[in-house]
N, C-alpha and C positions, 0 to 999 in steps of 0.2 A: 328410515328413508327420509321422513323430513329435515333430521340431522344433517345429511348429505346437502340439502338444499338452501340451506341457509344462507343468506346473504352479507355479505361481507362488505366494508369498505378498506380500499387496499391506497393507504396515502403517500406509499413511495411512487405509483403509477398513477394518479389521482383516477380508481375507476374501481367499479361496483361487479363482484364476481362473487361465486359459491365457496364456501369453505373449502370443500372439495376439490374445486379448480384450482385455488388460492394453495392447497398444497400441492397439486403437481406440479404446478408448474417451480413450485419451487425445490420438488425433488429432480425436476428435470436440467434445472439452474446449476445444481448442484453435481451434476455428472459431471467427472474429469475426462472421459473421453470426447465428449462432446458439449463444451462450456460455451455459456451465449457470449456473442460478440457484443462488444460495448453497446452496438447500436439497435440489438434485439431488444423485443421486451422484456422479455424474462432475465437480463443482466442487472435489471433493479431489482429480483429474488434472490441475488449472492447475498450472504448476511444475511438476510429479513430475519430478524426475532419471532416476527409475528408470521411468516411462512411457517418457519419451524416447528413454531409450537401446533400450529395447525396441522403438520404432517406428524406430529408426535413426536420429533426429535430437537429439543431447547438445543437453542446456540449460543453461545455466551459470548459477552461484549466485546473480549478480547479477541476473538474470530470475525466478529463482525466487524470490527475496528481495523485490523490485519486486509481484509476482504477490501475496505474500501481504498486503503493505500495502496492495495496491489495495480491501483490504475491512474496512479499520482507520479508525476515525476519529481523525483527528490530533490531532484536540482532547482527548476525552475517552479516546483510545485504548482503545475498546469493537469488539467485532466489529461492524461493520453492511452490512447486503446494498445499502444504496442509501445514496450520497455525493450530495451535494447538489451542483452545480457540480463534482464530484470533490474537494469539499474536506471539506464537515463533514456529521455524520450528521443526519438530520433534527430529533433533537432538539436538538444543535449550532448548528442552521442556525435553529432556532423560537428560542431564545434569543439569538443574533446578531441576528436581526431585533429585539427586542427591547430590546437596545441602540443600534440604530442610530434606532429610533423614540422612544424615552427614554424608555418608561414598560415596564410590564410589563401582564398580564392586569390588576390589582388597581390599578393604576393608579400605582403607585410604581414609583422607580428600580430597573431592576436591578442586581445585585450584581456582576455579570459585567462593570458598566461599569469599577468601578475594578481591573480585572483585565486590560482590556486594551490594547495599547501594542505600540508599531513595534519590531521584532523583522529583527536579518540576521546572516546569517552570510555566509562563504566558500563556494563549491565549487570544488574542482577535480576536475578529469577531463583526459580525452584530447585533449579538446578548447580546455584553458585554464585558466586561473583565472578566475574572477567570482563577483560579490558579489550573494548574492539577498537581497531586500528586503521586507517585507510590514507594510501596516498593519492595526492590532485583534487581535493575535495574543494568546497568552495566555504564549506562551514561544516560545525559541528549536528549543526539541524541536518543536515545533509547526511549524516551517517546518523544520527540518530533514526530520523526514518528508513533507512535502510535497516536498520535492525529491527524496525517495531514492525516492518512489514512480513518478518520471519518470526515471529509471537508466535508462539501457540498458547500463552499463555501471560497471566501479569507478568509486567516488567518493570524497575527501577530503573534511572539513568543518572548519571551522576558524572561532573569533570575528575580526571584524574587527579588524588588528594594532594598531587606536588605541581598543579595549577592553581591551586586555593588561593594561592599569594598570604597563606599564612605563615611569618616567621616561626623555625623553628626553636 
């Protein structure tokens, strides 16, 4: 019973709660049918190490790493509560559309268009090596986060070996 009552200090929310508490609320953080909105409390329990081990279930860094990009926009790597497709933040995703229609609000080209261009790196994992590919990107960080946000586990990243710029 004392066990139960033990007090915690929880330094992603800077605030003082029970062991106990400290895991519900991060097994509740945790439910896919009912995930907290960016702006709840319990949306700084996604990832928590230290929730996890508390509820008896360890999360590893890769998850909790994964967890935190899922609320990053890859493009302009800004916090944002809502991914468009899971790719770009809405303002991201209003100026993509933008270049794909070729004009802007004001009726001229956007600037975005000479910015953007087919972009791949490597990944390896557990699973392999393979080459991810994307077009209209704005860089290769740009699809590199796009991929680490889909980790479930360690990843490698690497430019394709016939970018190297080494003579053969």
């Amino acid at each position: 019973m004392t066990e139960d009552l033990e007090i915690v200090s929880c330094s992603r929310k800077s605030l003082t709660l029970t062991k106990r508490g400290c895991a519900k609320l991060w097994i509740s953080a945790q439910n896919s049918r009912n995930p907290p909105r960016p702006w709840e409390g319990r949306a700084a329990c996604i990832g928590c190490a230290d929730g996890a081990e508390r509820a008896g279930r360890p999360v590893t860094a890769v998850v909790e790493v994964a967890e935190r990009l899922n609320h990053v926009c890859p493009r302009c790597l800004r916090p944002a509560p809502r991914l468009i497709n899971g790719w770009l933040c809405v303002s991201c995703y209003n100026r993509h559309r933008e270049v794909l229609v070729g004009r802007n609000a004001k009726g001229s080209r956007p600037q975005l268009t000479a910015l953007l261009h087919a972009a791949q790196i490597v990944v390896a994992d557990e699973t392999g090596v393979r080459e991810a590919r994307r077009e209209q990107v704005t860089g290769r960080m740009e699809l590199l986060l796009l991929a680490a946000k889909n980790a479930k586990r360690a990843m490698l990243f690497s430019v394709p070996p016939a970018q190297w710029g080494i003579a053969a």
